[in-house]
VOGU-3710 file (C-alpha; in Angstrom, 3 decimals, decimal comma):
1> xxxxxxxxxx> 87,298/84,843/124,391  88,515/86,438/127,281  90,467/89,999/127,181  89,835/89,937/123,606  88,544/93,317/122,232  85,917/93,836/119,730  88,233/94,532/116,950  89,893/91,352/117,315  86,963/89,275/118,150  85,834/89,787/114,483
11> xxxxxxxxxx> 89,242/88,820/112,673  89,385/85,296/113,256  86,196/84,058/111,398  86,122/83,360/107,919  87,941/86,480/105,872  85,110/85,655/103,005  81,655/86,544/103,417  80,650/83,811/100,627  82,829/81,442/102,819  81,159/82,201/105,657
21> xxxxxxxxxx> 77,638/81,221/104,316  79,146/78,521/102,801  81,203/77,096/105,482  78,227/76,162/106,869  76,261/74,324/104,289  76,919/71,066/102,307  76,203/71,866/98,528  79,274/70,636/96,311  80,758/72,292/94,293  81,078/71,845/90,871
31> xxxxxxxxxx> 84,937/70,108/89,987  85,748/72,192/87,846  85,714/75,254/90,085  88,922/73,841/91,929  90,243/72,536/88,295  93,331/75,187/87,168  93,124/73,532/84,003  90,437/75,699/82,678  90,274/78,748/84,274  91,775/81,709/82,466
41> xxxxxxxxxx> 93,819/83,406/84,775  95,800/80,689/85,730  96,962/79,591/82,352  100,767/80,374/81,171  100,635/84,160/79,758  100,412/83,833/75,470  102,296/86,570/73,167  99,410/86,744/70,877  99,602/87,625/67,443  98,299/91,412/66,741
51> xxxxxxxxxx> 94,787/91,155/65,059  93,744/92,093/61,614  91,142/95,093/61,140  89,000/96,008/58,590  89,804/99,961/59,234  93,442/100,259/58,850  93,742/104,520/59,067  93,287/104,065/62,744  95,712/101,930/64,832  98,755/103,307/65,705
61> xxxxxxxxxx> 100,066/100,513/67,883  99,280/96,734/68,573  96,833/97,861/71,340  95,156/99,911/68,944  94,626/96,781/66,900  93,006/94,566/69,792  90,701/97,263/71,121  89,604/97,964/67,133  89,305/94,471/66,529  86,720/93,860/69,444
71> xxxxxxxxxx> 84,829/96,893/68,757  84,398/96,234/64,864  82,870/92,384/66,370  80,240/94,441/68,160  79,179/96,241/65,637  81,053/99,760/67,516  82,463/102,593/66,290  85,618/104,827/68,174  85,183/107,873/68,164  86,410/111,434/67,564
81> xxxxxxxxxx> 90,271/112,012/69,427  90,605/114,771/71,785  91,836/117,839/70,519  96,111/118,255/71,851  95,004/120,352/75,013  92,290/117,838/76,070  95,230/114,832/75,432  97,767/117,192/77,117  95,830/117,821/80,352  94,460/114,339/80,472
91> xxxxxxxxxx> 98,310/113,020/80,050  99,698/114,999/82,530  97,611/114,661/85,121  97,578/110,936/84,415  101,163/110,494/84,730  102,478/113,224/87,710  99,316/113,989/89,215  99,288/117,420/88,401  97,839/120,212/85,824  99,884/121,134/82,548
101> xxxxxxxxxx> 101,853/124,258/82,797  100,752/127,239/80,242  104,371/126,825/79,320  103,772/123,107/78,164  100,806/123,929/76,950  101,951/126,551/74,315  105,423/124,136/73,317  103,309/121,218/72,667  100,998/123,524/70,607  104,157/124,932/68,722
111> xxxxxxxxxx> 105,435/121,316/68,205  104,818/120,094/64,569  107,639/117,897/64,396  105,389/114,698/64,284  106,796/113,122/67,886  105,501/116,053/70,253  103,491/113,499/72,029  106,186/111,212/72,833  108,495/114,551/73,906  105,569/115,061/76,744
121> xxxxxxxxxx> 105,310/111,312/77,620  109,253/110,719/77,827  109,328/114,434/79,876  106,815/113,600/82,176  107,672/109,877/83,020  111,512/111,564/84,064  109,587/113,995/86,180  110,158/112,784/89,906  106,819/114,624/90,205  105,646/110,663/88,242
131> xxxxxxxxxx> 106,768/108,796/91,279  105,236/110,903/93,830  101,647/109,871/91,699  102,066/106,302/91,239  103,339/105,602/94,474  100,218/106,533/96,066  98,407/104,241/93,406  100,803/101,603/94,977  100,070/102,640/98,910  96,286/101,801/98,536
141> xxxxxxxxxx> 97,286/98,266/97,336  100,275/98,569/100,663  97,233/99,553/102,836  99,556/102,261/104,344  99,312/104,000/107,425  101,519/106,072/109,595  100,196/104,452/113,010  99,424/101,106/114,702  96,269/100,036/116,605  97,487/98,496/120,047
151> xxxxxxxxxx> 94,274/96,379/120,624  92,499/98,533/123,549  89,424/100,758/122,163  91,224/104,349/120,160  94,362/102,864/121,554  96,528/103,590/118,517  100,860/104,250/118,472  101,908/106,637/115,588  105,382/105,392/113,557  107,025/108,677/112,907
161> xxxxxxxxxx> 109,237/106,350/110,811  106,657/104,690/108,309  106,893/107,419/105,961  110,476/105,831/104,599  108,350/103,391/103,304  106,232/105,528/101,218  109,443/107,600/100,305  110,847/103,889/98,929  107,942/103,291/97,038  108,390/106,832/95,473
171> xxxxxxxxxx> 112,147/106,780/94,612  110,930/102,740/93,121  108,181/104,510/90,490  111,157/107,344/89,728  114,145/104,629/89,042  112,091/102,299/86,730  113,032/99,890/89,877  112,265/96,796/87,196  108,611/95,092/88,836  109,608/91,643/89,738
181> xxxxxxxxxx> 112,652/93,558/91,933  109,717/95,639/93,600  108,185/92,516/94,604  111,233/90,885/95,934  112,250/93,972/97,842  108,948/94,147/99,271  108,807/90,964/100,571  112,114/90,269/101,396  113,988/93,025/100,945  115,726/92,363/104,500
191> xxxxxxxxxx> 117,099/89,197/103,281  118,434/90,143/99,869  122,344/89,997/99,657  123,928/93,393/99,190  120,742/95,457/99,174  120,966/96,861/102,796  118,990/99,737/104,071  116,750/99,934/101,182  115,683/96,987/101,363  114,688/97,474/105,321
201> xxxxxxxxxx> 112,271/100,498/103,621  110,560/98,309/101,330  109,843/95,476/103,908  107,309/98,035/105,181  104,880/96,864/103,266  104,722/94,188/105,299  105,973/95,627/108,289  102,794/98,732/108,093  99,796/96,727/107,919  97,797/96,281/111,268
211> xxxxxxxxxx> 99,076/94,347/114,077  96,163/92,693/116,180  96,502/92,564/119,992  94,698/91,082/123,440  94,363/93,631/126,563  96,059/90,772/127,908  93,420/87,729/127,870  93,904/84,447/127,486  96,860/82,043/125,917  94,589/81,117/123,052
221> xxxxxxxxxx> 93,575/84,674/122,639  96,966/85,652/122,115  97,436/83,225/119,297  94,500/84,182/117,724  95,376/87,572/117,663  98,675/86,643/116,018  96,975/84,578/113,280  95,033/87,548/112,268  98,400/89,638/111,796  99,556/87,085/109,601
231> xxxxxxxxxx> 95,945/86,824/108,106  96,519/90,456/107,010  100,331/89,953/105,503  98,509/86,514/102,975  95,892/88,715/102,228  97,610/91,906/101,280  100,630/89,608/99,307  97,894/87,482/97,843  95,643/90,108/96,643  97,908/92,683/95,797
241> xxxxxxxxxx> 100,896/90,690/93,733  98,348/87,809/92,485  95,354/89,246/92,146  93,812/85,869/94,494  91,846/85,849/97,583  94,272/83,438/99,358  92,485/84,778/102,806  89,433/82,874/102,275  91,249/79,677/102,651  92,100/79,903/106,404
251> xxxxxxxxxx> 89,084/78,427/107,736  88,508/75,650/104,655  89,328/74,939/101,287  88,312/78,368/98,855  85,227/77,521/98,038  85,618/78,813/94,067  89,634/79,074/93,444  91,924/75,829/93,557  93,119/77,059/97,193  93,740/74,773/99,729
261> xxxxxxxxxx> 93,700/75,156/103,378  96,942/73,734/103,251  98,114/76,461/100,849  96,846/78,697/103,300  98,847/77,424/106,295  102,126/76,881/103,771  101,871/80,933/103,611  100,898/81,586/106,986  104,219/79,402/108,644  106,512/81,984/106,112
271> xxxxxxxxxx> 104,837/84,768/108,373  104,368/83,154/112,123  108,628/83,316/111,467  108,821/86,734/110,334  109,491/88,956/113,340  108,255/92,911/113,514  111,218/95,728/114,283  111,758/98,844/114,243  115,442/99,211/113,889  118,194/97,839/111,832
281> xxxxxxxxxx> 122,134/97,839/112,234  124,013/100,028/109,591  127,419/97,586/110,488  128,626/94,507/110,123  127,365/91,684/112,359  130,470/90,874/114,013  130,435/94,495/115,221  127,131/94,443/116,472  127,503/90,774/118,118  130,057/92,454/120,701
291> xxxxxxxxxx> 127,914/95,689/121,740  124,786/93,029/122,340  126,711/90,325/124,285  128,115/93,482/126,355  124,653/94,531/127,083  123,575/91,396/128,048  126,783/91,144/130,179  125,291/94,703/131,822  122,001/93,738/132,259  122,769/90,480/134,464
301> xxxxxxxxxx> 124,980/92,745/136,489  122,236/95,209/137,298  119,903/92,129/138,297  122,479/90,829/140,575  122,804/94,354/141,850  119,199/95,434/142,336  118,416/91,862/144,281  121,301/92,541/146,849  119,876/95,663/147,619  116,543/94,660/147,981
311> xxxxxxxxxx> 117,952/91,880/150,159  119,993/94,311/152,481  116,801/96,067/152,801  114,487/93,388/153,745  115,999/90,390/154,989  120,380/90,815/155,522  121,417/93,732/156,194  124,924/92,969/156,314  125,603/93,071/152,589  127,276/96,004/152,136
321> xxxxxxxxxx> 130,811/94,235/150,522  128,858/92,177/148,059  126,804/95,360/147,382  130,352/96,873/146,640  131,752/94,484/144,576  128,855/93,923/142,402  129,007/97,723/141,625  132,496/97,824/140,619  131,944/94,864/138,368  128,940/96,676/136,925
331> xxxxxxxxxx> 130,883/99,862/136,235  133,859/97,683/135,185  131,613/96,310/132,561  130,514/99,568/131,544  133,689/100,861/130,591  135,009/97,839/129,534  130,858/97,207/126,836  132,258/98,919/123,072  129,507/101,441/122,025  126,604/100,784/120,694
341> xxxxxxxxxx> 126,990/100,875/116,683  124,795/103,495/114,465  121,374/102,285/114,284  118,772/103,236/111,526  115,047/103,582/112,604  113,057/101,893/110,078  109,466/99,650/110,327  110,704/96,584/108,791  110,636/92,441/109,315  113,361/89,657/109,876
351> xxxxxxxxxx> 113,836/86,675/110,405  112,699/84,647/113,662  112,727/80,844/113,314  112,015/78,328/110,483  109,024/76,403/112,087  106,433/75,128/110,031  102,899/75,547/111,582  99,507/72,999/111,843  96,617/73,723/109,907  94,306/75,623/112,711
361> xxxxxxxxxx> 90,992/73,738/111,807  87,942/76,210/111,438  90,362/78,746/111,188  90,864/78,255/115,117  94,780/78,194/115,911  93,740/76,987/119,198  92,185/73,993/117,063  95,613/72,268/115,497  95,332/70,081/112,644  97,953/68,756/110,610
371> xxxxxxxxxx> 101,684/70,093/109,811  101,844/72,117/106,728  105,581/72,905/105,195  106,075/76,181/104,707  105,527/76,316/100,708  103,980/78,491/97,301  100,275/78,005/96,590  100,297/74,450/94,580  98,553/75,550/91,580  101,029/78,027/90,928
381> xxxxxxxxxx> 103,818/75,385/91,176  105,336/74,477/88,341  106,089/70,809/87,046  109,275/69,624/89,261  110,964/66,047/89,572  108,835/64,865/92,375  105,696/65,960/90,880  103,618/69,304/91,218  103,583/69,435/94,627  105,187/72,645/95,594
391> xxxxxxxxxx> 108,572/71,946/97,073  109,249/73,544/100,939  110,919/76,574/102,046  114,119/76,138/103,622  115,704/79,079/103,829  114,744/80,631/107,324  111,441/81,873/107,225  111,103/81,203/103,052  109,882/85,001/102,692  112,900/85,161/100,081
401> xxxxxxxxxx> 111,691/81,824/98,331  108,244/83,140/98,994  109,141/86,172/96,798  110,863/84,692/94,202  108,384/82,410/93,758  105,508/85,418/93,012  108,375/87,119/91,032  108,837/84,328/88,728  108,291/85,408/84,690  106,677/81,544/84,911
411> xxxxxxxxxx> 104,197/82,848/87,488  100,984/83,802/84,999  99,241/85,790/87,346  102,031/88,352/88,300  102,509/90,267/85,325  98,842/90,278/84,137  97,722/91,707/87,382  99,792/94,492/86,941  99,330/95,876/83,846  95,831/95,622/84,874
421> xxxxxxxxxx> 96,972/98,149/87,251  97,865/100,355/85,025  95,514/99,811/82,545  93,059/100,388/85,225  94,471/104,029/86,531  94,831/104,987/82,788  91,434/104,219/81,415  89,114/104,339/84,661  88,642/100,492/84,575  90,672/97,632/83,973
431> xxxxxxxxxx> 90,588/95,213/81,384  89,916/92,946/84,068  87,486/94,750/86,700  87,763/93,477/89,800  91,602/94,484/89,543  92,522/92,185/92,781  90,480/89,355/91,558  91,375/87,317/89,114  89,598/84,402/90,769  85,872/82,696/90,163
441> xxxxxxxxxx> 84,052/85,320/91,476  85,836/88,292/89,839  85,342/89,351/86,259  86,568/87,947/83,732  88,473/90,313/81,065  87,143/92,490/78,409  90,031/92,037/76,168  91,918/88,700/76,925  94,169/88,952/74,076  95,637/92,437/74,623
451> xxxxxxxxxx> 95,787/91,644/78,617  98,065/88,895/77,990  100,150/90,965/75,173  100,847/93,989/77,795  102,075/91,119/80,221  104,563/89,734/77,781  105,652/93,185/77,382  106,005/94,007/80,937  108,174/91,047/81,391  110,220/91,688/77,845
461> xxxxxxxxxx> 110,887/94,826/78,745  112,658/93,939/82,221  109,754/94,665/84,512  109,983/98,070/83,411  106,370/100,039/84,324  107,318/103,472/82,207  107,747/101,117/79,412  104,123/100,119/79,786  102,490/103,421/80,336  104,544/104,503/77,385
471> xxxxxxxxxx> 102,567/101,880/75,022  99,416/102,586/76,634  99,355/106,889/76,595  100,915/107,400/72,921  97,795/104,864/71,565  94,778/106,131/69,331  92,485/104,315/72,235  94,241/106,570/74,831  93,542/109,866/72,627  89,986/108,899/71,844
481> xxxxxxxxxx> 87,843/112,043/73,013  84,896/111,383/75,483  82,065/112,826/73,318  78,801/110,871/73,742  77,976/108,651/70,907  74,072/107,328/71,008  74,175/104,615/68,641  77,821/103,244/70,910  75,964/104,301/74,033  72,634/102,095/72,968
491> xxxxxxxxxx> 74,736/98,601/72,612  77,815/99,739/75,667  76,256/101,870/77,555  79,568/101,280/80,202  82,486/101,650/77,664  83,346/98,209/77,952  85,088/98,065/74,580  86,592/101,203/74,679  84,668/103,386/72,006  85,321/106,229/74,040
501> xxxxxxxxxx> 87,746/107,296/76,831  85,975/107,454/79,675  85,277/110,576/81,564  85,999/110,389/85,384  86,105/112,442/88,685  89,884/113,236/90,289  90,949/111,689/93,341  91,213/113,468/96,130  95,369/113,672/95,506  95,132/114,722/92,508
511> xxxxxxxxxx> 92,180/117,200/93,020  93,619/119,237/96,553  97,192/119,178/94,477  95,742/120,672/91,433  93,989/123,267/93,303  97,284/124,325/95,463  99,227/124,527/91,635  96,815/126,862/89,677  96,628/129,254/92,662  100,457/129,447/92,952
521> xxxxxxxxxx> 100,666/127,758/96,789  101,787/124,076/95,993  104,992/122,959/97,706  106,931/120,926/95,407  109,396/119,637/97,889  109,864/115,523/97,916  109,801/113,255/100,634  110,056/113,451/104,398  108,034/112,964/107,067  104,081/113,696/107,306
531> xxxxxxxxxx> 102,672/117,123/107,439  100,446/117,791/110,622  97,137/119,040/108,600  97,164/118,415/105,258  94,104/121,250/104,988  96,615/124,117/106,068  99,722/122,803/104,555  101,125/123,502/100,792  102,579/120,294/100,677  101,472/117,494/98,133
541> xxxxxxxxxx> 98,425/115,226/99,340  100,960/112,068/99,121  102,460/113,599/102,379  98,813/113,644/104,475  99,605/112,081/107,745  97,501/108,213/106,942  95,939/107,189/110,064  94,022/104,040/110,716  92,005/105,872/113,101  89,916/108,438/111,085
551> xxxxxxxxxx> 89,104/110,881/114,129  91,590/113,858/112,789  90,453/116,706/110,347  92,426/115,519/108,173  91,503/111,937/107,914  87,548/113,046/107,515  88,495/115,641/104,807  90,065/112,910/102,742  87,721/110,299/103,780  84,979/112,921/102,494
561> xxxxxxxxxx> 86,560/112,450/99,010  86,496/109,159/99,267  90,023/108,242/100,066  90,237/104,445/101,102  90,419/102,970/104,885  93,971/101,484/105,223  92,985/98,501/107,193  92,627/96,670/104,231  94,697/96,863/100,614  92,278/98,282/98,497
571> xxxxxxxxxx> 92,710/97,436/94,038  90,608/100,652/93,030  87,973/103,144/95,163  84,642/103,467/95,403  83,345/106,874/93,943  80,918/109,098/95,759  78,840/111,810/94,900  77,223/113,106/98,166  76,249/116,718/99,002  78,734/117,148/101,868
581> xxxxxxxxxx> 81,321/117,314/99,159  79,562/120,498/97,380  79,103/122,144/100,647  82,959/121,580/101,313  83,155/123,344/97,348  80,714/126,410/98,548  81,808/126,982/102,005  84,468/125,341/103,277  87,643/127,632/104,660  89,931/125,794/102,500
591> xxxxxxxxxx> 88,146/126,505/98,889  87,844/130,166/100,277  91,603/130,035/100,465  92,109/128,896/97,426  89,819/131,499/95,544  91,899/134,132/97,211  95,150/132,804/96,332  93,625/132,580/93,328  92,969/136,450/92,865  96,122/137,683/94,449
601> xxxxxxxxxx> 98,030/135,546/91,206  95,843/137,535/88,721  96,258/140,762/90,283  99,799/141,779/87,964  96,922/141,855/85,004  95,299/145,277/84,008  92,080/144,001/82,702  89,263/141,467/83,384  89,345/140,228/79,775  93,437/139,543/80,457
611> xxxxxxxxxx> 92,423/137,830/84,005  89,302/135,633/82,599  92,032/134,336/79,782  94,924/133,518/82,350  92,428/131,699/84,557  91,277/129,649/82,184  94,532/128,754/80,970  95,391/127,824/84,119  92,651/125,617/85,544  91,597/124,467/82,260
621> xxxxxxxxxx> 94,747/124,506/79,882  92,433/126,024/76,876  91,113/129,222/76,375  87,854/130,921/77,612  84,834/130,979/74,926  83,440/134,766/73,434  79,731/133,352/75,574  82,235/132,099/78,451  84,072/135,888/78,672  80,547/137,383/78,367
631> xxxxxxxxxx> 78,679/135,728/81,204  81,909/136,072/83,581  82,535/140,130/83,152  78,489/140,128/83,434  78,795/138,761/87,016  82,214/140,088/87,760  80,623/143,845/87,318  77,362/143,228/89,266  77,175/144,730/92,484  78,202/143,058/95,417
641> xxxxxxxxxx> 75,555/141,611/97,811  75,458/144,026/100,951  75,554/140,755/103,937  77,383/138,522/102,117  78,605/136,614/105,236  82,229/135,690/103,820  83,056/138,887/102,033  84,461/137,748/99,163  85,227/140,248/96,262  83,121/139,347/93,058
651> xxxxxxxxxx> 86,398/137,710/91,849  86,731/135,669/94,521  83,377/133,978/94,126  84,136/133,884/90,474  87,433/131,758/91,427  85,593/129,410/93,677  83,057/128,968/91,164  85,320/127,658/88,955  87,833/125,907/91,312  84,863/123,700/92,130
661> xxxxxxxx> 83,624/123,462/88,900  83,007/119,954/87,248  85,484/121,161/84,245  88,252/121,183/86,552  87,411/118,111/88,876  87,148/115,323/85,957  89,272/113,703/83,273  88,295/114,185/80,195
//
């Protein structure tokens, strides 16, 4: 594997641990493993009926109705909503990201019209400050990053243009852009009449994920390299629209899903003709056809012209009138070559061929089995003249058809992989819990029934996502409260069946940005290009320069907090508790700053009794208990420690304290 590097070398084996194992052994599989006909995932999407319940005071909505129903059949109880402050906080920083204002706070408590909640859930879903949050929900899935690895060891280009993307993906979340359009645009959004530079943006999707290279090495090497590009494209599209691990077919049939290696190689010819740019033409093709013959025109000239020189050097020195003439034909050219049309600098795809590529046996291009047509996967196929085998691509590449065929309201994985989503980033875990799984070896869902009734309302809606958060937030099982409940707790100890709304730890987006917005400093300007360091900027965490090469303060700060690696699109984060994060809480120079900021936004108010209240309102959006005003003026008039090695007043540490406190950093 010569002049490969040790990033590559990796890549081209088996995507699929389990495949890997079993790749080598010769245990068969039970049939029905690669039979669709029973597996629940890939059956057509039911609009089932809303259940009965015995307890008919609380369900407010259908969804209300499934979750009851399940819990009465175990024997469960919900309990207790949240008080309005609790839901208000918990809403809010669900849906933009960011702590409610005192001002929201005190109209919602003034509201007694009877639709106050759905005033705060229509308000903050036409925030833009929405977008900005989901997005970055979406750019884990995207596995974004700002920079390409170039195949030599730390050997990595940064694309000061990749943040367009991202800024798509916001302005997409803000404009209701309907779901199945999102997908299109992602994948194809080059190719789509009429659409034009937006549709350049969204291809970065594709266009961002990594692109594997030799340090030169050997022809086989090369194509190997370029397999595992297109590896990354199936596997991202696969995973992230369908929920399927598509990836684990490139070396042999999936060993648990109804995934063929053919299926595989179907998806991977759409990609081997998909060609990476970073420009696009704002005009008309028949004005840029001119400026690019010209140029070609040029560039022959200025061959001609350097190899007569050369030659007069080194072998005829009498060339002096050719020399002549070439040059006046070269500048004649020049003047004569129109100039070159506006360009737009965007990370995007098009189109490069229509070939259809061989099945690379053992997952070896090099190794060149049989001709696949470029094509869907066949078990998502439906039922066409010539049988259900899925008909070819013919349209250049087929990343239009491609598309359009995950796009399709037939498709029955689609729109129950995204409400999932949501389900998932609104309750802490999705109904299904392996959220880009929906395979044999993910989970299998808690609540079938109301899955497949939040699909059928994603698609009956148009697409439309804020019509889906809308149902979920404004339900009882939203506003449940997250008290602890022993006799729940003894038969789900894990909340499977929603008795409770689960309590759960910030991100780090939401966390930093929640921190810069009590203390006064956040930045709420949209869009544009990266900040440098996100640690001394005032700009939202969403704008964090995302580097595939974690050696930069910023990248280990977020990475501390347990931000994902963008090599790979990632369906939901692992959580860590380590103590490196509460030694970044007690002494790290940006909590410091924050306590100080803190301080300086209290410092209008005359006493400590008036500055306890505001900061609670503030970082807590409720206000401070008689024992909770007590022990705070008890420390705040204590004397100072004589070496205390930061110098921070007595308010200060107070502020840090509670900055980092757990009341602030979870969900509840």
């Amino acid at each position: 594997m010569t002049g490969q590097t040790a990033t590559t070398m990796t890549r081209w084996i088996p995507t699929c641990a389990v495949g890997l194992f079993l790749a080598a052994t010769t245990v068969p599989l039970p049939a029905q493993q690669h039979d669709a006909a029973g597996f629940w995932s890939l059956q057509p999407v039911t609009d089932p009926a809303v259940p009965t319940t015995a307890t008919r005071s609380w369900p407010t909505s259908p969804i209300d109705h499934f979750v009851l129903s399940r819990l009465e059949h175990q024997d469960l109880v919900p309990i207790a909503s949240a008080d309005r402050r609790t839901w208000l906080r918990r809403v809010t920083m669900d849906l933009t990201g960011l702590p409610a204002t005192a001002s929201a706070v005190r109209e919602f408590e003034r509201d007694d019209s009877g639709s106050a909640h759905e005033k705060v859930v229509d308000r903050l879903l036409a925030s833009p400050y929405y977008g900005e949050r989901w997005a970055r929900y979406w750019l884990d899935v995207a596995r974004y990053a700002e920079e390409q690895h170039h195949g030599a060891e730390n050997s990595y280009e940064t694309l000061p243009h990749a943040y367009k993307y991202r800024d798509w993906v916001v302005s997409a979340f803000n404009r209701d852009l309907p779901y199945d359009q999102f997908i299109v645009q992602q994948i194809a959004g080059d190719l789509v009449d009429g659409l034009g530079r937006p549709g350049w943006e969204a291809v970065g999707f594709l266009a961002l994920g990594p692109i594997y290279k030799t340090d030169g090495g050997e022809e086989d090497d090369q194509l190997r390299v370029r397999y595992d590009t297109i590896d990354d494209k199936i596997d991202t599209i696969s995973s992230g629209f369908l929920g399927l691990t598509t990836a684990c077919a490139r070396c042999h049939d999936h060993k648990f899903d109804p995934i063929s290696i053919e299926d595989y190689y179907g998806l991977a010819g759409v990609f081997y003709n998909s060609r990476y740019v970073t420009h696009r033409w704002l005009v008309p093709p028949d004005v840029v056809e001119p400026y690019q013959q010209a140029r070609q025109r040029i560039d022959r000239q200025e061959t001609l012209l350097a190899e007569a020189r050369q030659n007069k050097t080194a072998q005829e020195p009498d060339l002096s009138g050719q020399i002549e003439k070439l040059s006046a034909e070269l500048e004649r050219l020049k003047q004569a070559a129109p100039p070159m049309p506006a360009s737009y600098q965007v990370n995007t795809l098009i189109d490069a061929g229509s070939k259809d590529v061989p099945v690379a046996r053992r997952g070896n291009p090099a190794l060149q089995g049989a001709l696949v047509p470029r094509r869907f996967l066949q078990v998502l196929t439906r039922a066409t003249p010539s049988g259900n085998q899925p008909p070819p691509f013919t349209r250049g590449s087929g990343r239009l058809e491609l598309a359009r065929a995950i796009a399709d309201r037939q498709n029955p994985l689609t729109a129950r992989v995204m409400a999932n989503r949501i389900w998932q980033h609104h309750f802490g875990q999705g109904l299904v819990r392996t959220p880009s799984n929906f395979g044999a070896l993910g989970e299998r869902p808690t609540h079938p029934d109301l899955l497949d009734w939040l699909a059928t309302r994603l698609v009956h809606n148009g697409w439309s996502v804020k019509h889906l958060h809308r149902d979920m937030v404004l339900s009882q099982t939203y506003r449940l409260g997250g008290r602890f409940h022993a006799g729940n707790f003894a038969k789900d100890g894990d909340n499977q069946f929603l008795w409770r709304f689960q309590p759960r730890r910030l991100d780090i987006e939401a966390w930093r940005d929640a921190l810069l917005m009590v203390t006064g400093e956040l930045d709420f300007q949209i869009g544009g290009p990266p900040v440098e360091n996100i640690l001394t900027s005032s700009r939202r965490t969403l704008y964090a320069p995302i580097r595939r090469d974690s050696r930069f303060r910023s990248d280990r700060f977020l990475r501390l907090f347990d931000f994902p690696s963008p090599w790979h699109s990632r369906g939901q984060r692992t959580v860590t508790t380590v103590p490196l994060q509460q030694l970044f809480m007690l002494n790290g120079e940006f909590m410091i700053e924050r306590a100080r900021a803190l301080v300086r936004g209290l410092a209008h108010l005359e006493s400590d009794e008036d500055r306890i209240e505001q900061v609670f309102s503030r970082l807590f959006s409720r206000r401070a208990s008689p024992s909770e005003v007590a022990l705070a003026l008890e420390f705040l008039q204590s004397p100072t420690a004589e070496k205390d090695p930061v110098e921070l007043t007595r308010w200060q540490q107070y502020a840090q304290v509670l900055l980092s406190s757990n009341e602030f950093l979870y969900l509840r």
